[in-house]
Backbone as JSON, one array per atom type, in Angstrom:
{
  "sequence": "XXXXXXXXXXXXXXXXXXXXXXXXXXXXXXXXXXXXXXXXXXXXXXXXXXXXXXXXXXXXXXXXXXXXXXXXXXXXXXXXXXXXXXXXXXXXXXXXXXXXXXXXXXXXXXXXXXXXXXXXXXXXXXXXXXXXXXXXXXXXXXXXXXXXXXXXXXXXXXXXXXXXXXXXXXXXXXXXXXXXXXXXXXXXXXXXXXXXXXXXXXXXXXXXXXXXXXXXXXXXXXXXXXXXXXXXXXXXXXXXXXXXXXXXXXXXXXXXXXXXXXX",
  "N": [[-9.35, -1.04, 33.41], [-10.79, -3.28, 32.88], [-14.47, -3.77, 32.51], [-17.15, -5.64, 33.73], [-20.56, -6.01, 33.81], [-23.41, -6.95, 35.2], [-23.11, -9.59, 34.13], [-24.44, -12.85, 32.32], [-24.69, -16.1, 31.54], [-26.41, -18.38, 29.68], [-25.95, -22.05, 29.18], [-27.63, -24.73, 27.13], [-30.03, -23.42, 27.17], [-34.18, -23.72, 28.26], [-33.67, -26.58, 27.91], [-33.66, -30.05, 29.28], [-30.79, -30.07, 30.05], [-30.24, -27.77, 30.9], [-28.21, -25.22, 32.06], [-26.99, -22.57, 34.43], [-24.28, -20.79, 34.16], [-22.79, -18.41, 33.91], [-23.94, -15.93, 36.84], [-25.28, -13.36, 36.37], [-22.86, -11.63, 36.89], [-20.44, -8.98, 38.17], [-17.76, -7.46, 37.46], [-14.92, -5.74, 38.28], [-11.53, -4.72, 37.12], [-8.54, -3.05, 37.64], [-5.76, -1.24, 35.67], [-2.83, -2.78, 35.28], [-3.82, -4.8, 37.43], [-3.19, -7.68, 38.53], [-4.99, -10.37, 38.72], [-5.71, -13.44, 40.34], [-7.62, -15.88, 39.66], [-10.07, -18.39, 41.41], [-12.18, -21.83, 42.18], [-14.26, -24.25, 42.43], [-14.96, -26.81, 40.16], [-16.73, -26.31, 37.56], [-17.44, -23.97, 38.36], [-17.34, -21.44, 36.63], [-15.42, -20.2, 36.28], [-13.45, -20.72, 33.47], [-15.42, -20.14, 31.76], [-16.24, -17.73, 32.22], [-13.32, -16.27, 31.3], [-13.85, -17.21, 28.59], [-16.09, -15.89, 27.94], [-15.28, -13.41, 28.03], [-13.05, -13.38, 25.71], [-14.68, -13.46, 23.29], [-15.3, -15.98, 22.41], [-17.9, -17.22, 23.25], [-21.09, -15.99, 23.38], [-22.29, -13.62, 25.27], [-25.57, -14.3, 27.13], [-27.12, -11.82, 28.63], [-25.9, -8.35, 30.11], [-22.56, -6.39, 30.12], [-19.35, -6.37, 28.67], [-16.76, -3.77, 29.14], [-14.02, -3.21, 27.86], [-10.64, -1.35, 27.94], [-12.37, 0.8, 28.12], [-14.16, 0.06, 25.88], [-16.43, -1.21, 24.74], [-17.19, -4.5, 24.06], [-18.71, -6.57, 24.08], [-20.34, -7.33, 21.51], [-18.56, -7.91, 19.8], [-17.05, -9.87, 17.72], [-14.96, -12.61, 17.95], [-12.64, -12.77, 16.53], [-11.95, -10.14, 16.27], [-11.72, -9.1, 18.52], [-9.27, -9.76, 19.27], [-7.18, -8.32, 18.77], [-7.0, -6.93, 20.99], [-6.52, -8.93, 23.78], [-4.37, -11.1, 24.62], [-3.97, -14.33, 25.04], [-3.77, -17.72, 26.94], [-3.65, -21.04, 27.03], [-4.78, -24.43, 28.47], [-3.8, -26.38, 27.26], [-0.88, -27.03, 26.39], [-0.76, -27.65, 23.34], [-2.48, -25.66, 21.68], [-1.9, -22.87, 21.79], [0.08, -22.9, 19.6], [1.03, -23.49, 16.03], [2.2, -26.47, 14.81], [3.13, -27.42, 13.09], [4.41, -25.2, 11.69], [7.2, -23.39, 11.78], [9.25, -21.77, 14.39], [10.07, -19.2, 14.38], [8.04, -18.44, 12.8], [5.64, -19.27, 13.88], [5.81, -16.86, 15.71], [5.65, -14.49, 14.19], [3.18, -14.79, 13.3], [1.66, -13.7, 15.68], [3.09, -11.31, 16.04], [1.46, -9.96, 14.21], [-0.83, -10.21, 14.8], [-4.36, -8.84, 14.68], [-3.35, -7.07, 12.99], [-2.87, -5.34, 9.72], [-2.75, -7.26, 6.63], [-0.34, -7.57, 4.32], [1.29, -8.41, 1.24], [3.97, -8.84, 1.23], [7.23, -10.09, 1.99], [7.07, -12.48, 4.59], [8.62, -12.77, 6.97], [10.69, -10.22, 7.58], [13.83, -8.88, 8.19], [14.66, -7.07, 10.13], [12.44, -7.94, 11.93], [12.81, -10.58, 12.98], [15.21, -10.09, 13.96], [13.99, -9.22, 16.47], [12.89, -10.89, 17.2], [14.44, -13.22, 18.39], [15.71, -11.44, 20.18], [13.53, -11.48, 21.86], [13.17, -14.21, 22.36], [15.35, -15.23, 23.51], [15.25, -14.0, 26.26], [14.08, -15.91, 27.63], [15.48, -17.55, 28.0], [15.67, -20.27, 27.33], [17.7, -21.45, 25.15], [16.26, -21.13, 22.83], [16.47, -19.39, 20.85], [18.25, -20.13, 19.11], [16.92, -21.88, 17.77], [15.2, -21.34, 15.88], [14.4, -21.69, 13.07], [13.05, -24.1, 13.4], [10.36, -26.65, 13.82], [7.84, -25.81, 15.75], [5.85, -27.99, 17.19], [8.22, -29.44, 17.61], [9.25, -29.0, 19.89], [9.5, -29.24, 23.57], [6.47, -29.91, 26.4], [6.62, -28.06, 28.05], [8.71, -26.03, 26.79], [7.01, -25.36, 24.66], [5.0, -24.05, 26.11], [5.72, -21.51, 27.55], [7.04, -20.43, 24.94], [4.01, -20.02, 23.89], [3.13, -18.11, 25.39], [5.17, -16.34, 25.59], [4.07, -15.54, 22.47], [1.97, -14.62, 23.08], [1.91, -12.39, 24.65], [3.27, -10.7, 23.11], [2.54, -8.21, 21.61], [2.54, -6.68, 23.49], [-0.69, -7.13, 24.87], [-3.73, -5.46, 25.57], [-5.31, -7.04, 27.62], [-4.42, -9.84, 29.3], [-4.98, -13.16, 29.2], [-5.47, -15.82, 31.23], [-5.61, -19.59, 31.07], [-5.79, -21.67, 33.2], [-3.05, -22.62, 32.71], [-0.89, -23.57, 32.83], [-1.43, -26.38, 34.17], [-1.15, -28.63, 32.71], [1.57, -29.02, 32.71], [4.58, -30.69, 34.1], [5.27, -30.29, 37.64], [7.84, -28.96, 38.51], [8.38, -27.98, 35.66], [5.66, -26.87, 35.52], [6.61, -24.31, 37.55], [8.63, -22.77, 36.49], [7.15, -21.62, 34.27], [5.41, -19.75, 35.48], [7.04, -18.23, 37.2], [7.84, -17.19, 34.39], [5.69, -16.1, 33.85], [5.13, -13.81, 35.96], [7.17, -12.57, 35.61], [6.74, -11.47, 33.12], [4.74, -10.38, 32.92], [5.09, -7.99, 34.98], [7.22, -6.57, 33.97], [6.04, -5.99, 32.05], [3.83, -4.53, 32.77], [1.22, -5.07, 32.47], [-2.21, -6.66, 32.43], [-3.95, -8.66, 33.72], [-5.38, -11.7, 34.02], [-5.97, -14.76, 35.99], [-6.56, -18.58, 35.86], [-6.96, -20.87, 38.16], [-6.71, -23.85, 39.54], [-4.74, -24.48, 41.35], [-4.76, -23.78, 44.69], [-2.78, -22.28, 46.66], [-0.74, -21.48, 44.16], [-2.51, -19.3, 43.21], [-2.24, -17.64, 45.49], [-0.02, -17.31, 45.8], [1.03, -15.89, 43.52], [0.15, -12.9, 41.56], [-1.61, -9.71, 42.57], [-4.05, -9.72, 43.34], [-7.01, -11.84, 44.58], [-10.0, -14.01, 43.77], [-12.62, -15.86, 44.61], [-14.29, -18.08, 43.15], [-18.02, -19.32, 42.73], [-20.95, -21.08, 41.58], [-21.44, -19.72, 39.19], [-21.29, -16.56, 40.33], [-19.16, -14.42, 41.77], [-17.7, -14.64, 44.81], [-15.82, -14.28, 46.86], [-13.44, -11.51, 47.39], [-10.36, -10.28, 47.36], [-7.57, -8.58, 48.22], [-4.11, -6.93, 48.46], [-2.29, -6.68, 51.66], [-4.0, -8.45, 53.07], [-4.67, -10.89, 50.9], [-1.88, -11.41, 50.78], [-1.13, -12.64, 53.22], [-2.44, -14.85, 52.97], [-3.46, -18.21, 53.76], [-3.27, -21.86, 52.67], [-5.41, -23.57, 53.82], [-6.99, -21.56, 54.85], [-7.86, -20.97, 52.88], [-9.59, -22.69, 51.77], [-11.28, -23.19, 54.18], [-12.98, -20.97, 53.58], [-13.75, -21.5, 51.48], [-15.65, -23.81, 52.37], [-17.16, -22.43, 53.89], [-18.2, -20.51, 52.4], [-19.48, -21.65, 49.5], [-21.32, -23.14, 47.85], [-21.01, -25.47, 47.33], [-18.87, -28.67, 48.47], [-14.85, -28.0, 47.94], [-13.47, -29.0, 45.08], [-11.76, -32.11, 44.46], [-9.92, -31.77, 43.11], [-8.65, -29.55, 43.43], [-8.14, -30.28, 45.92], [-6.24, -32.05, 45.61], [-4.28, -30.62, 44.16]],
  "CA": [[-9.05, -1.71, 32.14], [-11.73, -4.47, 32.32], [-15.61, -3.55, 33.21], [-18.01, -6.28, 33.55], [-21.38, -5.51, 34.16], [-24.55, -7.97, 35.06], [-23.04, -10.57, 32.78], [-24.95, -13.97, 32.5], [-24.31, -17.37, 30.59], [-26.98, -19.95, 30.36], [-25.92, -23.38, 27.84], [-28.59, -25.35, 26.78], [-31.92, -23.33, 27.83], [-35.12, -24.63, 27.67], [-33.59, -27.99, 27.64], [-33.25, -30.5, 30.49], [-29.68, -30.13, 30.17], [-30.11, -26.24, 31.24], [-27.64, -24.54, 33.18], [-26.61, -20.82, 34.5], [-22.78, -20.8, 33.74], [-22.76, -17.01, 34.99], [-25.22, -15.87, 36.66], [-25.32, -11.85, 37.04], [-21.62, -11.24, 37.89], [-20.01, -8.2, 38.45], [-15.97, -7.43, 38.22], [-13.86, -4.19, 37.62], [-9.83, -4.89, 37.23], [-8.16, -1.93, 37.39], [-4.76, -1.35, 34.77], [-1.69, -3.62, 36.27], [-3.95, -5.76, 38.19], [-3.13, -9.14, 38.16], [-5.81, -11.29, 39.06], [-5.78, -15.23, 40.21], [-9.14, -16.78, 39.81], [-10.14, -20.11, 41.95], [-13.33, -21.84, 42.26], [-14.71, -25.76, 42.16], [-15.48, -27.73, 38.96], [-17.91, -25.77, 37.06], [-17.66, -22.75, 39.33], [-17.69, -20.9, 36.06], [-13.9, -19.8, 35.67], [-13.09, -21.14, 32.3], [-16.74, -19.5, 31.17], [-15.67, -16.53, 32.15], [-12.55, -16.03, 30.18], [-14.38, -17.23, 27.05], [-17.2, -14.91, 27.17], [-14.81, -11.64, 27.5], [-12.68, -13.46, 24.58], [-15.91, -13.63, 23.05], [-15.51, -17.6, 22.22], [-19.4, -17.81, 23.49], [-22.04, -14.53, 22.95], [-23.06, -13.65, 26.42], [-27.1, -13.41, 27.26], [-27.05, -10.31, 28.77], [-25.01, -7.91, 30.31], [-21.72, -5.43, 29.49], [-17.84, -6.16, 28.59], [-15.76, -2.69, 28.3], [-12.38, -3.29, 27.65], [-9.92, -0.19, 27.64], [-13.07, 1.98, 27.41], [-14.86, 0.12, 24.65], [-17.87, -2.3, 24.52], [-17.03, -5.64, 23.14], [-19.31, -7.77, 24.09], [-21.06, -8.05, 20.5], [-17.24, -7.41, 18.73], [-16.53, -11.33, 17.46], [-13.51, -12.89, 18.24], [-11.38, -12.38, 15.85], [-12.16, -8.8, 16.52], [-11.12, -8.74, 19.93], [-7.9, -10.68, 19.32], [-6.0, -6.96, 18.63], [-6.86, -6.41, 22.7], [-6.1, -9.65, 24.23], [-3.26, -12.21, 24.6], [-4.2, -15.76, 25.91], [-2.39, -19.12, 26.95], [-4.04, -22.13, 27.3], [-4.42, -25.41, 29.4], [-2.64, -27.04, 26.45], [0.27, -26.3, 25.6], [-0.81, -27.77, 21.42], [-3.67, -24.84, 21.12], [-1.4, -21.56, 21.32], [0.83, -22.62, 18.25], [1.4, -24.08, 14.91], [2.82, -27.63, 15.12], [4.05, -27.55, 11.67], [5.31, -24.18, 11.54], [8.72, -22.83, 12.61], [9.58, -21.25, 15.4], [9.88, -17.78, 13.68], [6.86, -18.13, 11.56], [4.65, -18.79, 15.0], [6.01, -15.35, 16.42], [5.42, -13.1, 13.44], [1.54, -14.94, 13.39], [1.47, -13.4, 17.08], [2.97, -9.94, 15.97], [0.7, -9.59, 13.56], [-2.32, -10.55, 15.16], [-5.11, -7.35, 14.74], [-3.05, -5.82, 11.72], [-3.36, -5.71, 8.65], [-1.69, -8.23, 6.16], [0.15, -7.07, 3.25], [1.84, -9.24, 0.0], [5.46, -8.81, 1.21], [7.96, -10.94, 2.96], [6.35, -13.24, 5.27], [9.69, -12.35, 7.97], [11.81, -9.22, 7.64], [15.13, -9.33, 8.91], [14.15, -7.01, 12.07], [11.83, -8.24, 13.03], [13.84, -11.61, 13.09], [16.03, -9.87, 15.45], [13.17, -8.67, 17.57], [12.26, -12.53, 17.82], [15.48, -13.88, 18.28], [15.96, -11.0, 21.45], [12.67, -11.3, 22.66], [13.3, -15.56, 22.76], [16.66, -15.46, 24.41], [14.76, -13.92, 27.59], [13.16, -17.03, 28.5], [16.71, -18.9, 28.77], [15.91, -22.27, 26.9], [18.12, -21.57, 23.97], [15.21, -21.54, 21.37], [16.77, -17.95, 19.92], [19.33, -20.93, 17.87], [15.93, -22.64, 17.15], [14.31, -20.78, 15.13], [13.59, -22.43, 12.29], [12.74, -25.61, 13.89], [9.1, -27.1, 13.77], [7.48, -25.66, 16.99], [6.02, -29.29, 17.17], [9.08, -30.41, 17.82], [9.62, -28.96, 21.01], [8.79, -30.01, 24.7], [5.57, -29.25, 26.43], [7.48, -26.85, 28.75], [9.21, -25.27, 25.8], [5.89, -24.93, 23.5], [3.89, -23.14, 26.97], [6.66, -20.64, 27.36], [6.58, -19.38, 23.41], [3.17, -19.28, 23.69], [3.23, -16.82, 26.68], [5.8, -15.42, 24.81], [3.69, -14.85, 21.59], [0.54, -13.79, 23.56], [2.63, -10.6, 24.75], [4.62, -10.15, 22.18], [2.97, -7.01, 21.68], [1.22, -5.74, 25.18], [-2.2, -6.71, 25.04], [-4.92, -4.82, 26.92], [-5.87, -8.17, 28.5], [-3.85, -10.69, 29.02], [-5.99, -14.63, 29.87], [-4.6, -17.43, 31.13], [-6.58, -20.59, 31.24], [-4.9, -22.92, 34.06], [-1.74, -22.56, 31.5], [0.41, -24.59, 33.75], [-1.68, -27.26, 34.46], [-0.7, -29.56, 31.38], [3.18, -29.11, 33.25], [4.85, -30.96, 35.55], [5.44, -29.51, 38.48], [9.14, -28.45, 37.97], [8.35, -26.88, 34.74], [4.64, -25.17, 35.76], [7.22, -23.46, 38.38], [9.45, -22.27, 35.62], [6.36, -21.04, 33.42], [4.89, -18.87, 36.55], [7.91, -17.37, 37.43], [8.26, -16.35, 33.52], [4.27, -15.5, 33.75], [5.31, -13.55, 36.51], [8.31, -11.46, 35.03], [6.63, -10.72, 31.44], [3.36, -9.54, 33.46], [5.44, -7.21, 35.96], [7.85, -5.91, 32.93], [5.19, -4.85, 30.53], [2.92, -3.77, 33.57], [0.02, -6.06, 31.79], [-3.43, -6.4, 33.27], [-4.19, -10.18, 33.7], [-6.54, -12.59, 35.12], [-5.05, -16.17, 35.64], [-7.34, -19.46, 36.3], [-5.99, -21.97, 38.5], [-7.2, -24.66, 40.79], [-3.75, -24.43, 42.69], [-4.43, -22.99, 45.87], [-1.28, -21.95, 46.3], [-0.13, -20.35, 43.27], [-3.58, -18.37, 43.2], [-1.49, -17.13, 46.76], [1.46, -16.6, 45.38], [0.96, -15.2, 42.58], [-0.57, -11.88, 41.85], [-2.06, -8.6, 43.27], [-5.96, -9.85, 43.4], [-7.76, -13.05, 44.68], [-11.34, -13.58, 43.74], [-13.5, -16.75, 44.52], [-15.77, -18.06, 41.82], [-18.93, -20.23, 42.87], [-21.97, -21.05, 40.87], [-21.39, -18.19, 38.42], [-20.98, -15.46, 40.65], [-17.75, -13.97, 42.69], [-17.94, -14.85, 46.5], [-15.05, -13.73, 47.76], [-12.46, -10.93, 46.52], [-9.09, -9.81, 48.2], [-6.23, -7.66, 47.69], [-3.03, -6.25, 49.05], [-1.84, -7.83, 52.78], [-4.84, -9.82, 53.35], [-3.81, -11.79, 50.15], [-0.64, -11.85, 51.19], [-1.11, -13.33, 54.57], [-3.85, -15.9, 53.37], [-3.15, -19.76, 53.75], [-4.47, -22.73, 51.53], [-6.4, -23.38, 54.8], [-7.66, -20.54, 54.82], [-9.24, -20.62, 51.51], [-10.82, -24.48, 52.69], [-12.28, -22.64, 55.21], [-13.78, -20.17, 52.73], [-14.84, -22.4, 50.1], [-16.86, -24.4, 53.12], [-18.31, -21.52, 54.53], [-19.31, -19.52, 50.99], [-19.41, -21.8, 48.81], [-21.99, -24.58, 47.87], [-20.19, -26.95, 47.23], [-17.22, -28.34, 48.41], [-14.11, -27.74, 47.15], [-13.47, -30.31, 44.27], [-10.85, -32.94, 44.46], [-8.71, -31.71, 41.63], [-8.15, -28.61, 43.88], [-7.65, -30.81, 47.09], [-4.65, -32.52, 45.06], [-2.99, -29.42, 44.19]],
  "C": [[-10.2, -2.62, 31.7], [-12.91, -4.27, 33.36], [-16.47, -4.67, 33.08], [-19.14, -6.25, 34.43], [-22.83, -6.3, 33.98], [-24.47, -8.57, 33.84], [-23.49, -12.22, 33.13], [-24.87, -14.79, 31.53], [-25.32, -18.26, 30.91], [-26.22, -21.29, 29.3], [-27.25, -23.89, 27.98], [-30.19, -24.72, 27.45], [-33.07, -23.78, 27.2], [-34.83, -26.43, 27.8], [-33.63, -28.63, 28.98], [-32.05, -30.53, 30.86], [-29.68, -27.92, 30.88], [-29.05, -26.1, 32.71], [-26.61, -23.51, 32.74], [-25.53, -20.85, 34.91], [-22.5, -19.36, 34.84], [-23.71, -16.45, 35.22], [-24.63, -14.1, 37.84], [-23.99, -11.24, 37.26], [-21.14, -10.01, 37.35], [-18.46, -8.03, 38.67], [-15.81, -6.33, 37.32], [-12.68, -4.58, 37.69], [-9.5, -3.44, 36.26], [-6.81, -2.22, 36.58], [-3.89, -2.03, 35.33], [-2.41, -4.54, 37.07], [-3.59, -6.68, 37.66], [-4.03, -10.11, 39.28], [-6.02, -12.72, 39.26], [-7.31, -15.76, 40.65], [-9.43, -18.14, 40.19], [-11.76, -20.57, 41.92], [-13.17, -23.61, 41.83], [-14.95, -25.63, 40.55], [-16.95, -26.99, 38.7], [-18.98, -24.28, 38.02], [-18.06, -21.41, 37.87], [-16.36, -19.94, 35.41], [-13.87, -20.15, 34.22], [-14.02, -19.76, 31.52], [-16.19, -17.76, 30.86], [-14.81, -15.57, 31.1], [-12.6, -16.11, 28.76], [-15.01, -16.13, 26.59], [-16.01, -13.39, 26.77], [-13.8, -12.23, 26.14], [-13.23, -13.57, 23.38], [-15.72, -15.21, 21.77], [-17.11, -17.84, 21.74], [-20.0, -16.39, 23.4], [-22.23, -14.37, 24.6], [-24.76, -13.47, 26.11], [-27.1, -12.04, 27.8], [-25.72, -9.62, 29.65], [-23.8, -6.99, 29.49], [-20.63, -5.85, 29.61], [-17.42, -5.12, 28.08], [-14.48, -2.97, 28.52], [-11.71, -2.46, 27.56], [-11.3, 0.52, 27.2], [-14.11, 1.55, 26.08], [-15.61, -1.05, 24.98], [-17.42, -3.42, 23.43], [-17.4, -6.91, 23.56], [-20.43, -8.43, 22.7], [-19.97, -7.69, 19.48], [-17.4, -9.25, 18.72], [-15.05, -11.46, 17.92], [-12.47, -12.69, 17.68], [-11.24, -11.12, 16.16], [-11.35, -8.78, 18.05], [-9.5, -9.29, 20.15], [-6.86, -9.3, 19.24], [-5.98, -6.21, 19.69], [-6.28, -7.34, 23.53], [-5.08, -10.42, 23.46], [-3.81, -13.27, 25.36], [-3.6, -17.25, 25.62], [-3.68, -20.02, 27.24], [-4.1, -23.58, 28.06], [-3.52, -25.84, 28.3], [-2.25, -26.94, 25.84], [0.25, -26.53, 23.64], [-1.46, -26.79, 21.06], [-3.21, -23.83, 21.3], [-0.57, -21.73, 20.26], [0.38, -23.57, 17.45], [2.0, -25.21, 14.86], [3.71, -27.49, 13.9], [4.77, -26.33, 11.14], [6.3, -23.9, 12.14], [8.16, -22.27, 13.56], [9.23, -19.72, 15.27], [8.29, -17.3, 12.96], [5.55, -18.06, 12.55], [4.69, -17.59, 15.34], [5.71, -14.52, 15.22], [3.56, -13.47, 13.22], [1.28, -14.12, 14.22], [1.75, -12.08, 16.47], [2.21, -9.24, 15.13], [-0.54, -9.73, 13.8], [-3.26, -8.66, 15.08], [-4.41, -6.35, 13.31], [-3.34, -6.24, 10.51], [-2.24, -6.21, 7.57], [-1.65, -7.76, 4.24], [0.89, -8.65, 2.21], [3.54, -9.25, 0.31], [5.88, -9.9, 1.86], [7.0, -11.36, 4.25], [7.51, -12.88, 7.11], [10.49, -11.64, 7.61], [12.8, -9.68, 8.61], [15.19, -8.49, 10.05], [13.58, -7.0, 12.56], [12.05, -9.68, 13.54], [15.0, -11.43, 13.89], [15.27, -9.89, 16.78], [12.97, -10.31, 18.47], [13.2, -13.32, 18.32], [16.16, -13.23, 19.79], [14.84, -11.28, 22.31], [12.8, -13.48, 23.23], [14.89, -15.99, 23.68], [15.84, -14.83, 25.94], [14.13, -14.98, 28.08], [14.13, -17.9, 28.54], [16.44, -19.9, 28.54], [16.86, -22.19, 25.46], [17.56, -21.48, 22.84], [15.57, -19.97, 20.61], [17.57, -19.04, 19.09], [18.76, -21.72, 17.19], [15.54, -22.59, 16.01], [13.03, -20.88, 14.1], [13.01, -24.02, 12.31], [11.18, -25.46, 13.8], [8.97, -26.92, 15.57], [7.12, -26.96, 17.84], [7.03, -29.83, 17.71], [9.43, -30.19, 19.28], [8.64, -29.43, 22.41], [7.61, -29.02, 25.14], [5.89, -27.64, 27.16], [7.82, -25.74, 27.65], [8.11, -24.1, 25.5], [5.21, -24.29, 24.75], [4.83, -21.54, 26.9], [6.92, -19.34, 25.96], [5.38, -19.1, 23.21], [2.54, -18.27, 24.47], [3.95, -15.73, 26.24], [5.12, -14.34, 23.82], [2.42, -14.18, 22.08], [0.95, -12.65, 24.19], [3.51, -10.1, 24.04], [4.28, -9.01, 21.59], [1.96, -6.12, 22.61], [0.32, -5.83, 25.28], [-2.62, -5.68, 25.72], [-4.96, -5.84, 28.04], [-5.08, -9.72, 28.34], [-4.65, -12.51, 29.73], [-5.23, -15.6, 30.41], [-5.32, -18.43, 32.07], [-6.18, -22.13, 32.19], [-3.68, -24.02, 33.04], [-0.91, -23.21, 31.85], [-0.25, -25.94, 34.21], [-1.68, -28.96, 33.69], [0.87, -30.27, 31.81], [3.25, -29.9, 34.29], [5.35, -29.98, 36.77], [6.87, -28.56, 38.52], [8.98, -26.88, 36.95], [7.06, -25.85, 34.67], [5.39, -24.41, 36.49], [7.79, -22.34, 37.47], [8.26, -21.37, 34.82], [5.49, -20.26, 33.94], [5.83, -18.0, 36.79], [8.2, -16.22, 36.01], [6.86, -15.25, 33.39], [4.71, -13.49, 34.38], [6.22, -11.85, 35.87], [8.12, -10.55, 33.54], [5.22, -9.65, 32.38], [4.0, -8.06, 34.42], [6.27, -6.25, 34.59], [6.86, -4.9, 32.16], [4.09, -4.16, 31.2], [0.74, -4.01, 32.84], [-0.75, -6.18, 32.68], [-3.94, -8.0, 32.66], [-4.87, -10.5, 34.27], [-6.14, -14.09, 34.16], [-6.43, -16.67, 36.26], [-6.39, -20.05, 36.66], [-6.75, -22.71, 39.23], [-5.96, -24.99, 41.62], [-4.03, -23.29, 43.59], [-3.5, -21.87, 45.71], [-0.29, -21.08, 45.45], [-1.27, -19.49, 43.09], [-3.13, -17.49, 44.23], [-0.77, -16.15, 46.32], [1.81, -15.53, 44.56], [0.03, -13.53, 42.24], [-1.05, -10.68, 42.85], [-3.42, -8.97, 43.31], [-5.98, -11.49, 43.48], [-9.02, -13.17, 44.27], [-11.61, -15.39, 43.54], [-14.47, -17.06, 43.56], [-16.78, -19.17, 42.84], [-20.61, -20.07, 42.45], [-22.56, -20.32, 40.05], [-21.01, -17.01, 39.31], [-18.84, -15.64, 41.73], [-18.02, -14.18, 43.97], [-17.15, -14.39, 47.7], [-13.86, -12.65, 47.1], [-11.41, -10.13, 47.59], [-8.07, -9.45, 47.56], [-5.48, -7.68, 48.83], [-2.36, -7.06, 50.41], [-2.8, -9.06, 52.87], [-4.7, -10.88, 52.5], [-3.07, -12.55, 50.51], [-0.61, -12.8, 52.18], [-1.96, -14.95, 54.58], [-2.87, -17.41, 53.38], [-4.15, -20.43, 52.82], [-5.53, -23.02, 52.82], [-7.77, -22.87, 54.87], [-8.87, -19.97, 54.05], [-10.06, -21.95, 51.33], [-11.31, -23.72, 53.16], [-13.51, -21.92, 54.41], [-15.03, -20.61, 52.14], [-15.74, -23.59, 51.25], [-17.99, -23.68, 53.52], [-19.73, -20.78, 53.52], [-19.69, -20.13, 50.15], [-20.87, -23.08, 48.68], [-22.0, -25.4, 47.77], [-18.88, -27.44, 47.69], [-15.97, -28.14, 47.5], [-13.42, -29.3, 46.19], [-11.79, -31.13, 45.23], [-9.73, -32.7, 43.98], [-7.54, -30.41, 42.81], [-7.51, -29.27, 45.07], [-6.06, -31.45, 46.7], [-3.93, -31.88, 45.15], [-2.44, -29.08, 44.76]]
}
């Protein structure tokens, strides 16, 4: 599903502020993987997920996506392949728009926009079945100011509207880390159940240990732009947070931040 091929990021070159974001890296994710990405403070995670959303241009290198080259497609352009969530929960919706009026933005993302009704009446069902699966009541919402709801709520619809119709690629930018602990649980487990349902091909950021564990069919280490470590199937399964201390001492050049030691 997702080829990346000697891709490199510098910011500021030439300057004294210079530095190599990604440097050279290499990843294949095959269809259904689900991928949890870890790595220190400025390991290059975040970077990552921008360039293939193409946020930032890469310097060199190849993104194919389903078969197609879009590393010089713009962003808006690429928005009719991917779905992505965000650290905070205000930057996947509309504050001032309804409830309804966020989700038909989302089903319409990549098509093309006609002069008619702004919400048909089924696809006002569609939204109304597809929001009762996440069990907070917000199918009786509807027309409420998205705004108005909690941060929990507002992560949830926008997980919602970023699959609301199957990406290729689904992002997610340490999407739970805005949550308290309670409710990032709740918004993993739903991660969890929309990604396994629709058989979606993901790559999560996290600096939790732990749910980088838990979660998913693929591990992969980030440090200093490149990949350092990558694991699948039992060995995954079996690993400890330990385990991945140990790692990030042995491979890594730095230690493992603080933020991650919290988690």
């Amino acid at each position: 599903m997702l080829k990346i091929k000697d891709l490199t990021k510098t910011f500021d070159p030439g300057t004294v502020n210079e530095k190599r974001v990604i440097d050279h890296l290499d990843l294949h994710v095959r269809e259904g993987d689900f991928v949890t990405i870890i790595g220190g403070n400025g390991a290059g995670k975040s970077t990552l997920l921008n360039l293939i959303g193409g946020v930032f241009p890469c310097d060199t290198g190849q993104i194919i996506l389903a078969d197609q080259e879009v590393q010089e497609m713009p962003e808006y352009k690429r928005a009719q392949f991917l779905g992505r969530v965000f650290q905070d929960p205000l930057l996947g919706t509309a504050a001032n728009m309804q409830l309804e009026e966020n989700l038909a933005l989302a089903y319409r993302r990549g098509k093309r926009r006609g002069l008619g009704w702004g919400i048909r009446d089924e696809e006002r069902s569609i939204y109304k079945e597809r929001l009762a699966t996440l069990g907070l009541g917000l199918e009786d919402r509807m027309s409420d100011k998205i705004g108005l709801l909690s941060g929990g709520q507002r992560q949830s619809v926008t997980l919602l509207m970023a699959t609301l119709t199957s990406p290729k690629l689904l992002l997610l930018d340490e999407h739970t880390a805005a949550l308290d602990p309670n409710t990032a649980d709740i918004v993993l487990k739903l991660t969890d159940k929309i990604v396994s349902e629709q058989n979606l091909t993901a790559l999560m950021v996290t600096h939790n240990m732990q749910d980088a564990i838990d979660h998913g069919n693929r591990l992969i280490m980030m440090d200093d732009g490149k990949i350092i470590y990558d694991v699948t199937g039992e060995e995954k399964k079996n690993l400890k947070v330990k385990d991945l201390l140990d790692l990030f001492q042995t491979l890594a050049k730095d230690a493992p931040s603080d933020r991650m030691l919290l988690d």
